[in-house]
N, C-alpha and C positions, 0 to 999 in steps of 0.2 A: 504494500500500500504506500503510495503515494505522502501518505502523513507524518508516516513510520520512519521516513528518511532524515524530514527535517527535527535538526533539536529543538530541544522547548524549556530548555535551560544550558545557559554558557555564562557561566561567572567562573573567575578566577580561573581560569584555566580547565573547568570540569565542564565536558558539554556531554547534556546526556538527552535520550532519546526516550519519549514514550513509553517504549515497555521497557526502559531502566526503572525512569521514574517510578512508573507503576508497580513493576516488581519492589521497589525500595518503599512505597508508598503501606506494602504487605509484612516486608520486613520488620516494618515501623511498627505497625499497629503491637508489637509488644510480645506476642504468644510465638512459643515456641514452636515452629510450624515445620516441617520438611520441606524440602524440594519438590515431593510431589502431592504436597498439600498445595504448594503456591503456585503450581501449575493447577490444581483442578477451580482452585477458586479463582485464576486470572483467566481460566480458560483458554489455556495455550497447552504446548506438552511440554513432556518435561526435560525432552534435550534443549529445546527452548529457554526455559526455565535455565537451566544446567550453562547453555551457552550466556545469559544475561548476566549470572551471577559469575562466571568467570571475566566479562566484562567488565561486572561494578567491582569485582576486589582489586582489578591491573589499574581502576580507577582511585583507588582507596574510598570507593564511597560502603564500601562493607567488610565485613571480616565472618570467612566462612571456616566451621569447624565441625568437625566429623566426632559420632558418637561413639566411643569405645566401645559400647556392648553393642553396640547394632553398627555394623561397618558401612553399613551401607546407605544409611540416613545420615545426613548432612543438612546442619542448618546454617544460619547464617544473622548477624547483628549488623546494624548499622556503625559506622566509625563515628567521630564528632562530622565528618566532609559527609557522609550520608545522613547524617540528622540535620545539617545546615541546606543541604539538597531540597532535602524532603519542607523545611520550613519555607527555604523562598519559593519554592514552587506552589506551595501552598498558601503563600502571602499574594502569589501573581495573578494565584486564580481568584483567589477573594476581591481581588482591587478590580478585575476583569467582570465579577458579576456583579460586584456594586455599581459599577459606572453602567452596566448594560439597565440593572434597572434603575438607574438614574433616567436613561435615554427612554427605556419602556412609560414609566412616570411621568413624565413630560408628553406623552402621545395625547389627541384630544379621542375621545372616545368612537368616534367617526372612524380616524387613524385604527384604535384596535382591531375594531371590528374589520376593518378590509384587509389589517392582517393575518387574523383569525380564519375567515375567508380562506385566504392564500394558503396560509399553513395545513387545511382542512382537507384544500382540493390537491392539495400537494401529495399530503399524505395517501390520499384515495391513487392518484396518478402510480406514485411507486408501490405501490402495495398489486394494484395491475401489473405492474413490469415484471413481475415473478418473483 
């Protein structure tokens, strides 16, 4: 995909990509999770998985460690560089949807509706493409 390519965070020298972000976005949430827990709830697989997190550790946005009794389960924490990731991205998107409904707020009610409209018959158009 076309989205997938571009970054959506480049500070300081760390440019990461969608499903970095995302996968570090799972990381974050705290709970000890495997490799292929965070494929089934990111809905990717898990060489995927597997190839993302060898990305973010060559990144230092993670540090991944393997379970002694279970050799084959490997999870993974964020560094201070992947909790600083994870917060401006999450600062970018919060300032992205306050100003969107800023913009939405501002429509005169005329305005919504013809977008409402639009978005409705939109939806019906792709939902026929198959």
């Amino acid at each position: 995909m076309l989205l997938e390519k571009r970054s959506i965070l480049n500070r300081e020298a760390l440019r990461l990509y969608p499903s970095e972000i995302h996968l570090l976005q799972v990381i974050g949430e705290g709970t000890d999770i495997s490799a292929g827990e965070m494929a089934r709830k990111l809905g990717i697989s898990n060489g995927a998985v597997s190839q993302t997190l060898n990305r973010l550790e060559k990144k230092g946005a993670i540090r991944k460690t393997k379970d002694p009794a279970l050799k084959n389960r490997l999870s993974a924490s964020l560094t201070e560089v992947g909790h600083k990731a994870v917060r401006q991205f999450e600062q970018g998107q919060e300032a992205t949807m306050k100003a969107f409904s800023r913009y939405l707020s501002g429509l005169s009610e005329r305005e919504r509706k013809v977008i409402e409209e639009f978005l409705s018959r939109l939806e019906l158009f792709l939902k026929n493409l198959g």
